[in-house]
PyMOL Python script that loads the backbone (N, CA, C, O; Angstrom):
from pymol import cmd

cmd.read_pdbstr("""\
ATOM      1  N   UNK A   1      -7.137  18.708  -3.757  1.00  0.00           N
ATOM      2  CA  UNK A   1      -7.761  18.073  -4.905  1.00  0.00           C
ATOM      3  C   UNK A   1      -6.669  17.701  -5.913  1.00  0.00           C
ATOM      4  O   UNK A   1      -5.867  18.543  -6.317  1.00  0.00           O
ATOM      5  N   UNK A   2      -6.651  16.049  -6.427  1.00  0.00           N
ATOM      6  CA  UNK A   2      -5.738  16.268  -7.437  1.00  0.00           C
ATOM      7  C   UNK A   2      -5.565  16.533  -8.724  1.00  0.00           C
ATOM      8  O   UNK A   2      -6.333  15.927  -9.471  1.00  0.00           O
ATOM      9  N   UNK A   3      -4.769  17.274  -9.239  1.00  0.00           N
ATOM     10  CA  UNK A   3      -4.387  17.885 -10.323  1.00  0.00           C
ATOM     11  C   UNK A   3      -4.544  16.951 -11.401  1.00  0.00           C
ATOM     12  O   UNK A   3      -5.174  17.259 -12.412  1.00  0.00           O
ATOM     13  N   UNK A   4      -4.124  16.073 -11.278  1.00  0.00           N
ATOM     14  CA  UNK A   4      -4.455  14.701 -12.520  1.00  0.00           C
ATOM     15  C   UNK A   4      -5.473  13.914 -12.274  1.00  0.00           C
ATOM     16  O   UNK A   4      -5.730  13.885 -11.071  1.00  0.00           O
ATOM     17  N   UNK A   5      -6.550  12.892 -13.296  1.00  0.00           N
ATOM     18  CA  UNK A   5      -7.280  11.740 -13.091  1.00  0.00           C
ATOM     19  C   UNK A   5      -6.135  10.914 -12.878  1.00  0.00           C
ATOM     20  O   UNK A   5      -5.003  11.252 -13.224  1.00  0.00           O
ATOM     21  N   UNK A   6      -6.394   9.899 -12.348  1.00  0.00           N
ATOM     22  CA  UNK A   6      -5.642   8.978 -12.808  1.00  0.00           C
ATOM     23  C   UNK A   6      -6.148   7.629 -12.899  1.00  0.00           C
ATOM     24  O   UNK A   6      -6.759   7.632 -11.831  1.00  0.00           O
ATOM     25  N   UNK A   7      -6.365   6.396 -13.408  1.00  0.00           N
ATOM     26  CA  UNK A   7      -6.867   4.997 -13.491  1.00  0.00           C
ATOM     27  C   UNK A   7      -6.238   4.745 -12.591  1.00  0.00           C
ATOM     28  O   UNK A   7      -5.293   5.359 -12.097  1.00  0.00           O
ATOM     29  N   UNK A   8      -6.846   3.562 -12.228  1.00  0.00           N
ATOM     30  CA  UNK A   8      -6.562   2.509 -10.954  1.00  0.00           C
ATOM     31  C   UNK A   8      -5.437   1.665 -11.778  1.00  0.00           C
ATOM     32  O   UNK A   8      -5.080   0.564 -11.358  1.00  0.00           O
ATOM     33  N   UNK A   9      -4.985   2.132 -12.768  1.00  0.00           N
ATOM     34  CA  UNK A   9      -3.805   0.672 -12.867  1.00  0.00           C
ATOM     35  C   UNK A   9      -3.059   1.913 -13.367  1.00  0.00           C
ATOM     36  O   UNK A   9      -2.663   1.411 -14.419  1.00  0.00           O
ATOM     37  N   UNK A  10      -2.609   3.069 -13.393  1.00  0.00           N
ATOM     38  CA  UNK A  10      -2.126   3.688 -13.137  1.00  0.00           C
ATOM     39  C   UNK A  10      -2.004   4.404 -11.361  1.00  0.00           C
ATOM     40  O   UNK A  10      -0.908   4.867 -11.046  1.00  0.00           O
ATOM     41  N   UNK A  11      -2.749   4.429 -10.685  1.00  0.00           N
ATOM     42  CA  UNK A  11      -2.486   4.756  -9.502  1.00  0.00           C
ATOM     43  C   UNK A  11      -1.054   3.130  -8.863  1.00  0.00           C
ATOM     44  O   UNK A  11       0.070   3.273  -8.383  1.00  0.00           O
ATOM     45  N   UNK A  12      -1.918   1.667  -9.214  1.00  0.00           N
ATOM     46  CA  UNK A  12      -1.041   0.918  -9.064  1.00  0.00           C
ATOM     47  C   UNK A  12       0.434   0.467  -9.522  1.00  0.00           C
ATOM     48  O   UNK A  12       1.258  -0.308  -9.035  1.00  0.00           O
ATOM     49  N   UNK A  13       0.420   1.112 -10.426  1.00  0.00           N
ATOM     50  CA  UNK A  13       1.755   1.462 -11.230  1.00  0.00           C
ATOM     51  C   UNK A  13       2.558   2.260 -10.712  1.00  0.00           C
ATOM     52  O   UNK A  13       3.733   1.897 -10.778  1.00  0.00           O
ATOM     53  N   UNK A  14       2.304   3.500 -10.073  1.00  0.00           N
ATOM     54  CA  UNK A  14       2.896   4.443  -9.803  1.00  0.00           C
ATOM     55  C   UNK A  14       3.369   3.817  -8.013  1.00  0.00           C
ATOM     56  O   UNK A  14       4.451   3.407  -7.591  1.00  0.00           O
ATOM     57  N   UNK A  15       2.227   3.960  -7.422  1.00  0.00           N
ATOM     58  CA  UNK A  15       2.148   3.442  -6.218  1.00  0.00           C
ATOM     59  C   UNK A  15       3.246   2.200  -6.005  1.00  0.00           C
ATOM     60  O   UNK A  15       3.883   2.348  -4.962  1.00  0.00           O
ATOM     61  N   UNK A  16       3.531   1.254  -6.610  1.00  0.00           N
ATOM     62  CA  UNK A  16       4.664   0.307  -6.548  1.00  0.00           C
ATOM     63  C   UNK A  16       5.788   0.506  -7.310  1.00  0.00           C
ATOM     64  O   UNK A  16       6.556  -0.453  -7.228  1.00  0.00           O
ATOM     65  N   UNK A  17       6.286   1.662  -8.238  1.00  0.00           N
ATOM     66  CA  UNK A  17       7.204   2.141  -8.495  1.00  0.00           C
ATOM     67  C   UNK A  17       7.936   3.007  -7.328  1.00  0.00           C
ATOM     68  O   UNK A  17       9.144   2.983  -7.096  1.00  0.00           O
ATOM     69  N   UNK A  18       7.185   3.596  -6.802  1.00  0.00           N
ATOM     70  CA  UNK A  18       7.642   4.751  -5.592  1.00  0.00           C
ATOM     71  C   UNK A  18       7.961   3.975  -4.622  1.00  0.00           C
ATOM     72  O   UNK A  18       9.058   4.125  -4.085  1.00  0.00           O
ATOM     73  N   UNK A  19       7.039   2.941  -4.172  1.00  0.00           N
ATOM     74  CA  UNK A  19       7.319   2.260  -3.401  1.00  0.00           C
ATOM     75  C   UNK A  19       8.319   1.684  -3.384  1.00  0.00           C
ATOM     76  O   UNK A  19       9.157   1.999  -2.539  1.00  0.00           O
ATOM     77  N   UNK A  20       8.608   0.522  -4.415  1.00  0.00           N
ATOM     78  CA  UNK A  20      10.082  -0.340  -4.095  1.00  0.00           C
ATOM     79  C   UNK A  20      11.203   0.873  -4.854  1.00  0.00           C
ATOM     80  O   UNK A  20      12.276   0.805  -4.254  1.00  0.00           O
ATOM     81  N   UNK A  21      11.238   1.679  -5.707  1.00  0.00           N
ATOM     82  CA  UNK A  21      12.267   2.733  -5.874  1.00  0.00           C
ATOM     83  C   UNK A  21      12.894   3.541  -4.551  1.00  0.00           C
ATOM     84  O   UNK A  21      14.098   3.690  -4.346  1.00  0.00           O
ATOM     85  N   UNK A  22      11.790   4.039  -3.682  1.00  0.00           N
ATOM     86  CA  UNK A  22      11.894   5.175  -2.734  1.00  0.00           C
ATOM     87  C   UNK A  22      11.648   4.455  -1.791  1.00  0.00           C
ATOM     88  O   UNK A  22      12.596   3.679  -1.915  1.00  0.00           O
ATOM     89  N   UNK A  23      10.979   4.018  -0.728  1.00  0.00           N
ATOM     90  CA  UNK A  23      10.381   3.475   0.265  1.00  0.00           C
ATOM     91  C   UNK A  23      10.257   2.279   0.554  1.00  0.00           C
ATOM     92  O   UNK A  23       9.402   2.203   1.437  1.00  0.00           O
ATOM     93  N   UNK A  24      10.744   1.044   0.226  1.00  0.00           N
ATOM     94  CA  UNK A  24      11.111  -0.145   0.317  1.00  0.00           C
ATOM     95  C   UNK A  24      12.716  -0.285   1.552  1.00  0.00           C
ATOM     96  O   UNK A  24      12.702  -0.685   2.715  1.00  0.00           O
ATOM     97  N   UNK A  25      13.754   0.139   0.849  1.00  0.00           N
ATOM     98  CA  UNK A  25      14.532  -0.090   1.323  1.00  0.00           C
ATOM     99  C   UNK A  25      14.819   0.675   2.937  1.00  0.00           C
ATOM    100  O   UNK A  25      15.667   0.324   3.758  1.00  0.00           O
ATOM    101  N   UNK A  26      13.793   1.842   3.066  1.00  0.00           N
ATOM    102  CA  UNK A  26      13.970   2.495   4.487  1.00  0.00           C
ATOM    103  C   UNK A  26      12.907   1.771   5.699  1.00  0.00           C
ATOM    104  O   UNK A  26      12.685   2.158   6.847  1.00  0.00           O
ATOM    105  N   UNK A  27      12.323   0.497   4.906  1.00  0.00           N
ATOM    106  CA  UNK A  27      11.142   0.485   5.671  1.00  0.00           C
ATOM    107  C   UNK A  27      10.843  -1.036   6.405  1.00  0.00           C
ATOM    108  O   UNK A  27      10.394  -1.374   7.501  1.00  0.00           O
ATOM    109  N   UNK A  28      11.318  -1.735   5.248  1.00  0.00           N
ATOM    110  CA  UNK A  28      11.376  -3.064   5.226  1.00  0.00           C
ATOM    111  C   UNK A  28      12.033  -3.879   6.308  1.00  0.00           C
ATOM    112  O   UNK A  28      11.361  -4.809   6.754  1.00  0.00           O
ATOM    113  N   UNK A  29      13.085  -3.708   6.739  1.00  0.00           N
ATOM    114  CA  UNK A  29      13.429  -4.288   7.799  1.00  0.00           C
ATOM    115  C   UNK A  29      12.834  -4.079   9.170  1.00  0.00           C
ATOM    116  O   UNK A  29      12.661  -4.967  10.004  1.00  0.00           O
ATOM    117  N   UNK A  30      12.581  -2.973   9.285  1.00  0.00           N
ATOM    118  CA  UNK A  30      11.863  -2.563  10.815  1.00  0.00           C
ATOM    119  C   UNK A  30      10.246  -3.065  11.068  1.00  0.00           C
ATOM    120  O   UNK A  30       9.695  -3.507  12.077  1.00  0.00           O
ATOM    121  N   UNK A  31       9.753  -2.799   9.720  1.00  0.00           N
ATOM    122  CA  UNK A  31       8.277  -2.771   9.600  1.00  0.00           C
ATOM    123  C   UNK A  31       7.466  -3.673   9.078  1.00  0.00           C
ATOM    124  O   UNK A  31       6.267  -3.448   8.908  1.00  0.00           O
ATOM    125  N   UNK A  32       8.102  -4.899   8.740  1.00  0.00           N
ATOM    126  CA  UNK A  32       7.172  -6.250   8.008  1.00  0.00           C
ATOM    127  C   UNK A  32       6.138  -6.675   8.752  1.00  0.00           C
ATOM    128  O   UNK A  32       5.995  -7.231   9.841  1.00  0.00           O
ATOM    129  N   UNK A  33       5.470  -6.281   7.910  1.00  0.00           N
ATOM    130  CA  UNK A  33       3.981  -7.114   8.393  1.00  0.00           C
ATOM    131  C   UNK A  33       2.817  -5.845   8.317  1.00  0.00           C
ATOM    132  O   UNK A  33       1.624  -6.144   8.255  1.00  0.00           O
ATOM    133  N   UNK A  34       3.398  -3.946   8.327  1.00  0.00           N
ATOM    134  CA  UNK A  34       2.624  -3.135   8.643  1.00  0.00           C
ATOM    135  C   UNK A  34       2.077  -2.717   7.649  1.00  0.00           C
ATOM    136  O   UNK A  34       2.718  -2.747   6.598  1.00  0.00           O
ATOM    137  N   UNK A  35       0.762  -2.211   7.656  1.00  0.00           N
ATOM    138  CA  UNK A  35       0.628  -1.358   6.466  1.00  0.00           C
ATOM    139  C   UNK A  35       0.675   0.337   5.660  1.00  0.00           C
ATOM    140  O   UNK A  35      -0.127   1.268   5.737  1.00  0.00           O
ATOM    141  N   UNK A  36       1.998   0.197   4.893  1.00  0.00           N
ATOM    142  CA  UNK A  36       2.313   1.339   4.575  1.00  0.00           C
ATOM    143  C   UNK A  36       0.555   2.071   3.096  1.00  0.00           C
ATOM    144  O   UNK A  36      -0.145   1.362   2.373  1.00  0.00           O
ATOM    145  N   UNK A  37       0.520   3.611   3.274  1.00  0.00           N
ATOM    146  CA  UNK A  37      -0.237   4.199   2.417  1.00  0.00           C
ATOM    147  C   UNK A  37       0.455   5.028   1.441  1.00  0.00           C
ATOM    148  O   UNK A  37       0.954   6.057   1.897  1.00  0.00           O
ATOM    149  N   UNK A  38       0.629   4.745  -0.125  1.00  0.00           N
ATOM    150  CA  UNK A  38       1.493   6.041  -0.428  1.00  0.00           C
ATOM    151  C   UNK A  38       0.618   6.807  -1.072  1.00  0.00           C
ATOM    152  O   UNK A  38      -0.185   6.321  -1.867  1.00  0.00           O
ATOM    153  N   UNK A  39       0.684   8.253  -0.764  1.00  0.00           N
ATOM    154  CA  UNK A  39      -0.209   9.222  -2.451  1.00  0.00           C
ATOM    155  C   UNK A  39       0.664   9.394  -3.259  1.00  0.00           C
ATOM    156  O   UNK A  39       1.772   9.879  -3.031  1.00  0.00           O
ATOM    157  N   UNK A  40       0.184   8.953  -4.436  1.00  0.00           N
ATOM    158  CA  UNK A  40       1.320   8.615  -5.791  1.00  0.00           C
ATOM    159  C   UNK A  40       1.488   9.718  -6.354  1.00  0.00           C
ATOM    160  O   UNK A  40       2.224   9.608  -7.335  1.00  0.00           O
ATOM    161  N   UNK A  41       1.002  11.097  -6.098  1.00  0.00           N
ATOM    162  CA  UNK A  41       1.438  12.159  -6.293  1.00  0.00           C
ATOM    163  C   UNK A  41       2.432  12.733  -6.309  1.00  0.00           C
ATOM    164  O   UNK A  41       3.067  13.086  -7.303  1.00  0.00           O
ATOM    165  N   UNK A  42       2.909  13.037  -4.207  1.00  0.00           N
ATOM    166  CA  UNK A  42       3.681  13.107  -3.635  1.00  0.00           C
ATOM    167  C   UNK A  42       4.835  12.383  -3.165  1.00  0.00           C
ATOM    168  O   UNK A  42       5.911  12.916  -2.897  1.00  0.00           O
ATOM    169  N   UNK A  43       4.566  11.077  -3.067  1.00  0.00           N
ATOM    170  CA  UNK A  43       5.547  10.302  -2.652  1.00  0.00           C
ATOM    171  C   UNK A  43       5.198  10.289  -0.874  1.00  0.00           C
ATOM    172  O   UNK A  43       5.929   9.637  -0.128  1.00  0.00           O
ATOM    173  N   UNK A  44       4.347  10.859  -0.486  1.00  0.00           N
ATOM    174  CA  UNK A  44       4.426  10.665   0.916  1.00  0.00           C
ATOM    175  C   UNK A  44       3.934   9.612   1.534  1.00  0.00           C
ATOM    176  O   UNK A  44       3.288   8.882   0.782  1.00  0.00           O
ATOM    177  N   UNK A  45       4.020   9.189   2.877  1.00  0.00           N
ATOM    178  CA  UNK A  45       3.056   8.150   2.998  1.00  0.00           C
ATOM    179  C   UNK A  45       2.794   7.626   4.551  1.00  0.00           C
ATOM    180  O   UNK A  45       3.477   8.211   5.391  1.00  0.00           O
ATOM    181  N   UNK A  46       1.994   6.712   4.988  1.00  0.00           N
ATOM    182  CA  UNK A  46       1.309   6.471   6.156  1.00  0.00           C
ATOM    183  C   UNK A  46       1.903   4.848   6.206  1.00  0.00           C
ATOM    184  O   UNK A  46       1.966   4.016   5.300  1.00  0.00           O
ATOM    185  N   UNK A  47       2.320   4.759   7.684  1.00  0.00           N
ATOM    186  CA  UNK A  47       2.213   3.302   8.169  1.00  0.00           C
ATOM    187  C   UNK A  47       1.657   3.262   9.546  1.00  0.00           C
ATOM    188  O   UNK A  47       1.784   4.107  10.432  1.00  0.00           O
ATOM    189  N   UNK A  48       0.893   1.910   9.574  1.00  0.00           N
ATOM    190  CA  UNK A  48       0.194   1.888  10.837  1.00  0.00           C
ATOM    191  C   UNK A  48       0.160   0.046  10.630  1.00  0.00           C
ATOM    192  O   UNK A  48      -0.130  -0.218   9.463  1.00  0.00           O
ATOM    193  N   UNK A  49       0.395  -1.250  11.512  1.00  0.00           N
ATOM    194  CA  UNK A  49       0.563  -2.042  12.049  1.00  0.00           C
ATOM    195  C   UNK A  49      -0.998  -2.850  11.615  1.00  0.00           C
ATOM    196  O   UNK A  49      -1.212  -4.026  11.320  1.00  0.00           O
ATOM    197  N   UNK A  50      -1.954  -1.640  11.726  1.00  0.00           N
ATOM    198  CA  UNK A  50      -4.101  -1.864  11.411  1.00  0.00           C
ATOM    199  C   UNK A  50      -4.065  -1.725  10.210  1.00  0.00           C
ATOM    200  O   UNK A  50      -3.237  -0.865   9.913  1.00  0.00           O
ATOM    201  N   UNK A  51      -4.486  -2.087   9.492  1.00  0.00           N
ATOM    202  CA  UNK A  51      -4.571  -1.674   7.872  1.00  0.00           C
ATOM    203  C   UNK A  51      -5.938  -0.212   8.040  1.00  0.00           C
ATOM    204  O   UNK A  51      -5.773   0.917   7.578  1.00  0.00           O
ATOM    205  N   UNK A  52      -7.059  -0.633   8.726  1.00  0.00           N
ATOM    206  CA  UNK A  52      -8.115   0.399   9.375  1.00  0.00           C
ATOM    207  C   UNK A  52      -7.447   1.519   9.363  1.00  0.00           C
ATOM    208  O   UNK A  52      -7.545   2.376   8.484  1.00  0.00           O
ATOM    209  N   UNK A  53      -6.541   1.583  10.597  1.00  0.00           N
ATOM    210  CA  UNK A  53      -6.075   2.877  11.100  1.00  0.00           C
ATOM    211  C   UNK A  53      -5.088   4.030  10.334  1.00  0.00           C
ATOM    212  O   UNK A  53      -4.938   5.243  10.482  1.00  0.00           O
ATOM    213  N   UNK A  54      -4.300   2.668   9.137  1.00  0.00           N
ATOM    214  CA  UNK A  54      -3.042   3.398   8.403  1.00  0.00           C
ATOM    215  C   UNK A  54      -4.312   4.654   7.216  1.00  0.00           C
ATOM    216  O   UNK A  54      -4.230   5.861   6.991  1.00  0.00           O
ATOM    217  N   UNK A  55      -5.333   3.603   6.743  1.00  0.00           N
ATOM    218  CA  UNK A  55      -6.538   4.143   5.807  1.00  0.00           C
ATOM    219  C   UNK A  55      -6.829   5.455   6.156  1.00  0.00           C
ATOM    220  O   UNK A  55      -6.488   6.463   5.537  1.00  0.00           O
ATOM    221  N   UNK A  56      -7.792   5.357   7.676  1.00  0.00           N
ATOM    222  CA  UNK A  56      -8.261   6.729   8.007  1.00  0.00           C
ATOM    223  C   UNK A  56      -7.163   7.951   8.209  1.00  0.00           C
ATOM    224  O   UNK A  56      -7.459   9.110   7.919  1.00  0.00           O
ATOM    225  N   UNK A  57      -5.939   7.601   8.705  1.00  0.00           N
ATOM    226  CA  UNK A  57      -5.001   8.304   8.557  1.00  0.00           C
ATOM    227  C   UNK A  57      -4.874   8.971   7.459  1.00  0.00           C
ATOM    228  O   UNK A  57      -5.350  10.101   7.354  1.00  0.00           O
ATOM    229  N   UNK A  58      -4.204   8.364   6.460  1.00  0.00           N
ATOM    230  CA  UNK A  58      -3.993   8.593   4.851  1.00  0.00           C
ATOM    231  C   UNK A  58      -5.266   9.455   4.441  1.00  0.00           C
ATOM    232  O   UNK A  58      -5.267  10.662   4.198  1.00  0.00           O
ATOM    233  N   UNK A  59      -6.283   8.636   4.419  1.00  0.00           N
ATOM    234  CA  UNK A  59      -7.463   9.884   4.367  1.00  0.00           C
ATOM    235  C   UNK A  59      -7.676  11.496   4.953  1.00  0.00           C
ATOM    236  O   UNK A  59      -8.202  12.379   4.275  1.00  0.00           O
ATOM    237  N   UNK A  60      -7.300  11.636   5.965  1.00  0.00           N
ATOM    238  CA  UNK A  60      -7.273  12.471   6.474  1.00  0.00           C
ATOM    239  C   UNK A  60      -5.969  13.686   6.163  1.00  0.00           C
ATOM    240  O   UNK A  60      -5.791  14.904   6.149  1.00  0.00           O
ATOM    241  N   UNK A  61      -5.375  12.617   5.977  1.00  0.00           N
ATOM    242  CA  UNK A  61      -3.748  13.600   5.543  1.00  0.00           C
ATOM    243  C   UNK A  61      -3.858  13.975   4.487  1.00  0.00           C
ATOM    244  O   UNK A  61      -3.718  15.164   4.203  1.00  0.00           O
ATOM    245  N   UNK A  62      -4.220  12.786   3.376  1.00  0.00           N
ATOM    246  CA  UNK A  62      -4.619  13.237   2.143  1.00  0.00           C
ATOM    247  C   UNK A  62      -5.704  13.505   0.783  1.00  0.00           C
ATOM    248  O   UNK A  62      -5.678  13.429  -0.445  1.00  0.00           O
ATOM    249  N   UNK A  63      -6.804  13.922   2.064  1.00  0.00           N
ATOM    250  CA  UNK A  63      -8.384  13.567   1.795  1.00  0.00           C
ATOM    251  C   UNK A  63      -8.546  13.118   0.201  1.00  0.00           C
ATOM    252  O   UNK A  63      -8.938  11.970  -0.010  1.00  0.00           O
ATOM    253  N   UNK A  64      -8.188  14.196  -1.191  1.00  0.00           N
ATOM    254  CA  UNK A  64      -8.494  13.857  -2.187  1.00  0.00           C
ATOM    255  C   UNK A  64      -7.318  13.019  -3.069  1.00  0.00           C
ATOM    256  O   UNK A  64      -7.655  12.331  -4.033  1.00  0.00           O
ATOM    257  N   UNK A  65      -6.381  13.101  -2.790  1.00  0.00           N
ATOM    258  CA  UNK A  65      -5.022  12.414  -3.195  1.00  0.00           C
ATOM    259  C   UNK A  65      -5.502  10.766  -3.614  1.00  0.00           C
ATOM    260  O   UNK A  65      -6.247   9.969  -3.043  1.00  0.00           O
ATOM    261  N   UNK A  66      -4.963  10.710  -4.465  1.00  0.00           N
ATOM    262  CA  UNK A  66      -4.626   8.427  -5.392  1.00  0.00           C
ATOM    263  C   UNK A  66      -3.827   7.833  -3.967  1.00  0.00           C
ATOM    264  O   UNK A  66      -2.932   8.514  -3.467  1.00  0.00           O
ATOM    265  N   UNK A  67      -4.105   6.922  -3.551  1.00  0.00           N
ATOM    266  CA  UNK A  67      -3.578   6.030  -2.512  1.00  0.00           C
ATOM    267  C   UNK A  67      -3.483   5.088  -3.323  1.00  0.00           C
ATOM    268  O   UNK A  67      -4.317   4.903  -4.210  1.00  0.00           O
ATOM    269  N   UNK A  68      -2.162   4.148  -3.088  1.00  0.00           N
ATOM    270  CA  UNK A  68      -1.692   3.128  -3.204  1.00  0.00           C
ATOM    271  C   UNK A  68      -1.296   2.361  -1.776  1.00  0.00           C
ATOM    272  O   UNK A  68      -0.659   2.954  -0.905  1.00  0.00           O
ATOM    273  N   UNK A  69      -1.730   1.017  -1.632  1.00  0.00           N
ATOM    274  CA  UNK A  69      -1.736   0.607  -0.364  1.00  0.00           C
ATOM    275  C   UNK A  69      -0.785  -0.667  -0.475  1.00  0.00           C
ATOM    276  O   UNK A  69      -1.272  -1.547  -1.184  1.00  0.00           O
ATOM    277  N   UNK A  70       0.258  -0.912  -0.020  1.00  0.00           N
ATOM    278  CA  UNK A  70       1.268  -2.451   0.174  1.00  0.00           C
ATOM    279  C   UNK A  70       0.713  -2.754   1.757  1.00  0.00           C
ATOM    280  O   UNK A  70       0.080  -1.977   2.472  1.00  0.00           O
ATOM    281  N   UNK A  71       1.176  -4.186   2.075  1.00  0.00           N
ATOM    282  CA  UNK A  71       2.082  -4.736   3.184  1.00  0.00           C
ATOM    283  C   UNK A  71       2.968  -4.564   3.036  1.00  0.00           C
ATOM    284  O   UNK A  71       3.338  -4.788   1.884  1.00  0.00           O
ATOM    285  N   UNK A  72       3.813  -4.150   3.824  1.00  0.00           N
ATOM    286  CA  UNK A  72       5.657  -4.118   3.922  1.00  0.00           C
ATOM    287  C   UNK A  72       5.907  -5.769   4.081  1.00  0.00           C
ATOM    288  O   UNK A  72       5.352  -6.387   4.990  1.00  0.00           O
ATOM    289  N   UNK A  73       6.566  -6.259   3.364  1.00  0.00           N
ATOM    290  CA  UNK A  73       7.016  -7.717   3.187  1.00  0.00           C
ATOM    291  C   UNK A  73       6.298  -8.403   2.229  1.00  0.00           C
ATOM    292  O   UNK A  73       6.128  -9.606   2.426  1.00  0.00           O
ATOM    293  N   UNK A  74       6.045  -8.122   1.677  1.00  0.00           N
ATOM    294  CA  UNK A  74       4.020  -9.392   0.798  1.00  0.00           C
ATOM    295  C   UNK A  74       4.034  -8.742  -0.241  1.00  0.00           C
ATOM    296  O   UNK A  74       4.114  -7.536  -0.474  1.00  0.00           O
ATOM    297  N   UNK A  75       3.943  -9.693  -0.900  1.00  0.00           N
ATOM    298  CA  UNK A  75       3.801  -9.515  -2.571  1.00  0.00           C
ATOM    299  C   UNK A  75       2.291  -8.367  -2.602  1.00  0.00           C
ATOM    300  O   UNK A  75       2.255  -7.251  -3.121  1.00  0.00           O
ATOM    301  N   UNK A  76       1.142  -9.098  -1.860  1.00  0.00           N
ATOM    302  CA  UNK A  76       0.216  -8.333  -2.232  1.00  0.00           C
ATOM    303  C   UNK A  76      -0.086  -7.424  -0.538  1.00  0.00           C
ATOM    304  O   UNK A  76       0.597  -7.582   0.473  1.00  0.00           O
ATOM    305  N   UNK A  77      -1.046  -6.693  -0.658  1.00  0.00           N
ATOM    306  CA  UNK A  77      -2.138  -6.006   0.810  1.00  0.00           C
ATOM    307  C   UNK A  77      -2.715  -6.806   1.429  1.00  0.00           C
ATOM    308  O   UNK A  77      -2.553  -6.821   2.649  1.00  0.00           O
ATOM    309  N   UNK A  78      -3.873  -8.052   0.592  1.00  0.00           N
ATOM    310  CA  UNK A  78      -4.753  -8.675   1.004  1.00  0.00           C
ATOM    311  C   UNK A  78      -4.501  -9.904   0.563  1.00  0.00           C
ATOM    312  O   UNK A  78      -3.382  -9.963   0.053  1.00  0.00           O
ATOM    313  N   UNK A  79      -5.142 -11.009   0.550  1.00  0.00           N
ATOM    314  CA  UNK A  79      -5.060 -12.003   0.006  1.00  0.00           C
ATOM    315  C   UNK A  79      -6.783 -12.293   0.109  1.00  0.00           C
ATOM    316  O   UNK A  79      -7.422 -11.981   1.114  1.00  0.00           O
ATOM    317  N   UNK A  80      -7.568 -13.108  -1.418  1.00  0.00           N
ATOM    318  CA  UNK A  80      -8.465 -13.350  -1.157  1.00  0.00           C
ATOM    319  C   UNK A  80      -8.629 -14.829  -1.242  1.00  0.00           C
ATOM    320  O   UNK A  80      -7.834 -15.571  -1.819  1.00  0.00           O
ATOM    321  N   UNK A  81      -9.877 -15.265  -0.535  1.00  0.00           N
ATOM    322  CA  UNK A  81     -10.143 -16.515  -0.669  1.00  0.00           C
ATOM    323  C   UNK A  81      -8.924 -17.144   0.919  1.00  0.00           C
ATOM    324  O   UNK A  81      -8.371 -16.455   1.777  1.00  0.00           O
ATOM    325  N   UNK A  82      -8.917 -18.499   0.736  1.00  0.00           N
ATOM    326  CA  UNK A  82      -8.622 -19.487   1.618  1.00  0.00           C
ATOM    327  C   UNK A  82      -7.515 -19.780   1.694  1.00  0.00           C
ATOM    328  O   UNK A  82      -6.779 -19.080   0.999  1.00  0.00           O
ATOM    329  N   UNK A  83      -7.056 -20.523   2.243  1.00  0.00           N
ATOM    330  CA  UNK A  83      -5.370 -21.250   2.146  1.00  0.00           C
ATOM    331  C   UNK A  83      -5.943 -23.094   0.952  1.00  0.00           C
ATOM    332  O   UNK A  83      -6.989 -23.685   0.684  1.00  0.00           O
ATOM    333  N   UNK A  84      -4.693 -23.227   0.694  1.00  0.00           N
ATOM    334  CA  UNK A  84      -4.726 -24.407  -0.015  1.00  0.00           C
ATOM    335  C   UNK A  84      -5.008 -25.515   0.881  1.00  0.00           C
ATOM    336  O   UNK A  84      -4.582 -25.496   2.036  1.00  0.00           O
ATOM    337  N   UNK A  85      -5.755 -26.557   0.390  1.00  0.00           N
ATOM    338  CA  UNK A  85      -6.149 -28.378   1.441  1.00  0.00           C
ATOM    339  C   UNK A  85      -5.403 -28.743   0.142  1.00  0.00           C
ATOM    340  O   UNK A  85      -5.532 -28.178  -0.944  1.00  0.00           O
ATOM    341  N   UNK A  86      -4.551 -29.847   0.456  1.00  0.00           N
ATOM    342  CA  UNK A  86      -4.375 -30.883   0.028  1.00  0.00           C
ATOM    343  C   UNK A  86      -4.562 -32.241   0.762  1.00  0.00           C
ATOM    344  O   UNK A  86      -4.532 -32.749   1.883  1.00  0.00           O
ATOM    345  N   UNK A  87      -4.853 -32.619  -1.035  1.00  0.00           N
ATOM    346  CA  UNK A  87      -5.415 -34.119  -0.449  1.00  0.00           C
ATOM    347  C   UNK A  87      -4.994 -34.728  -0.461  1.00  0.00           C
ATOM    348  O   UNK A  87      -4.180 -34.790  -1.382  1.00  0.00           O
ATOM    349  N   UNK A  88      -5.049 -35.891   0.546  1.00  0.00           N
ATOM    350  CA  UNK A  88      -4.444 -37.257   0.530  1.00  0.00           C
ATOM    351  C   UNK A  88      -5.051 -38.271   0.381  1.00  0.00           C
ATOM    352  O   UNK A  88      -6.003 -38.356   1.157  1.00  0.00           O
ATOM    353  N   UNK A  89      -4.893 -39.321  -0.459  1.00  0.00           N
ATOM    354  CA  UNK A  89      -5.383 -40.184  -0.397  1.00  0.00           C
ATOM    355  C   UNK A  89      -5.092 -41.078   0.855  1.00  0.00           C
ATOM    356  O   UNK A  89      -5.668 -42.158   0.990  1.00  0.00           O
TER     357      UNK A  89
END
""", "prot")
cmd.dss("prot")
cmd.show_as("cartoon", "prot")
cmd.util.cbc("prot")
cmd.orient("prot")
């Protein structure tokens, strides 16, 4: 159980501090495209290739723990919505 609340823009804060501070540079070259899990607690964290599989993992490892979730390479995890049409006349 964790010891602190924490907000979701504090879990995201923390979660991408640890990340590109600690875990960026060991991960990034081998692993683009996978999805890493960190608990912003610990600093520990889950990668799995499924975004599904890295989740239930992380869950399980760290049932009540703040998850912060990247793609290794990508600005963001997800992207919503469509790709851009441009038009031509």
């Amino acid at each position: 159980m964790p010891s602190i609340q924490y907000t979701n823009q504090e879990i995201v804060q923390r979660g991408q501090a640890i990340y590109e501070q600690e875990i960026r540079p060991k991960v990034e070259a081998e692993h683009k495209g996978e999805y890493l899990i960190v608990n912003v607690e610990t600093g520990d964290y889950v990668m799995d290739p499924d975004d599904l599989v890295a989740s239930k993992r992380a869950k399980a490892k760290y049932p009540n723990a703040p998850l912060f979730t990247v793609r290794i390479g990508y600005p963001t995890a997800y992207r919503l919505g469509g790709h851009s049409v441009v038009n031509q006349p």
